[in-house]
Structures are given as structure tokens and as C-alpha cells.
N, C-alpha and C positions, 0 to 999 in steps of 0.2 A: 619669726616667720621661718619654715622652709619649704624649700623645693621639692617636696615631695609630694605628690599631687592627691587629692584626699583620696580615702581609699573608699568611699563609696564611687568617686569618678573614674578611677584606677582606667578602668576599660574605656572611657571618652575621651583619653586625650589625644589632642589633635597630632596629625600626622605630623613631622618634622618640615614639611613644608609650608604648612597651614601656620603653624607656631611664627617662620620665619614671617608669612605673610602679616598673621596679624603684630606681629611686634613693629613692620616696616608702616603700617597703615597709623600704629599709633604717634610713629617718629613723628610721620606726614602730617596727624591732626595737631602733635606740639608745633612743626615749625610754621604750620599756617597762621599761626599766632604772632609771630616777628616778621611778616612776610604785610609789605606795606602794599594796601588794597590798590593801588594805580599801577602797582609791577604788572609788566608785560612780559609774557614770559607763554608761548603759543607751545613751544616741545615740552612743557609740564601741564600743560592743560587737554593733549593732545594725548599723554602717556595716560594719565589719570580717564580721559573717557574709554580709551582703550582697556585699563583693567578694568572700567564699570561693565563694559561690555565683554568682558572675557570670562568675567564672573558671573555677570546673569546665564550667561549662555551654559554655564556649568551644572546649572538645574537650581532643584527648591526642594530644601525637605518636607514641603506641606505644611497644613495646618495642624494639622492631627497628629501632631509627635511626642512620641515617648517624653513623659517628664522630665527623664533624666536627657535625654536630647536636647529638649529645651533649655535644661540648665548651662550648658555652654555659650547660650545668646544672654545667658541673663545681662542687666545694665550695671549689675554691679560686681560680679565676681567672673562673668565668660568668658573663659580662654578664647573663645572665637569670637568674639565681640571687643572690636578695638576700640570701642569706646568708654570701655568697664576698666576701671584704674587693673594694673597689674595685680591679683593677687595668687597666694596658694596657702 
């Protein structure tokens, strides 16, 4: 494997803060997994609606998007998709 982003995607790769965001969001989906369902914990529940809602608010690329746009959500390879295992 490397780091260098395919070269048909060359031009879609996400912004340097997009990158930080979905790499934090995939932290978030591993540690939910050790994270025992009866924790209470109100300032993590409270941070998480807040970026739900900071993110919608930031718009929607539609329905209708370029293929190669799409392929950044894919399930299995999307950089912008924190739930697509990491690849390149």
C-alpha cells in the first residue's frame, strides 16, 4: 500500500481538514465499541449532537453528483466516508 492518492482521484482529495475530521470520526466509531452502553457521559453526547448539527448545516451535494464525487462516499474505499476502512 501507499499514500499516494490514486491518480484518477488526484483532484478529490479532501481538504486537510475534512481528512482530520474523517480520521477523528473513525477514532470515535472504534472507541464506541469499548465504551460500556450504561456510561453516562452528557458532555460527549452533547459534543457529538452538536457536530451532527454543524455538519448538516454545512449543506448537501445532492443527488445528482458527478461519479467521481460519489466515489469519496463509497462504503468501501471513501476518503470522506468514516465508515470505509482506511484505504489508498
Amino acid at each position: 500500500m501507499t499514500n499516494q492518492p490514486h491518480p484518477y482521484f488526484h483532484h478529490l482529495q479532501p481538504s486537510e481538514s475534512m481528512t482530520r475530521l474523517v480520521a477523528a470520526l473513525r477514532r470515535v466509531v472504534k472507541a464506541m465499541h469499548h465504551v460500556h452502553p450504561e456510561q453516562v457521559d452528557d458532555e460527549s453526547a452533547d459534543a457529538a449532537e452538536r457536530l451532527a448539527n454543524r455538519l448538516e448545516s454545512a449543506g448537501s451535494l445532492g443527488i445528482r453528483q458527478e461519479s467521481v464525487l460519489r466515489h469519496t462516499r463509497s462504503p468501501l474505499s471513501g476518503v470522506m466516508n468514516p465508515m470505509a476502512p482506511p484505504m489508498t
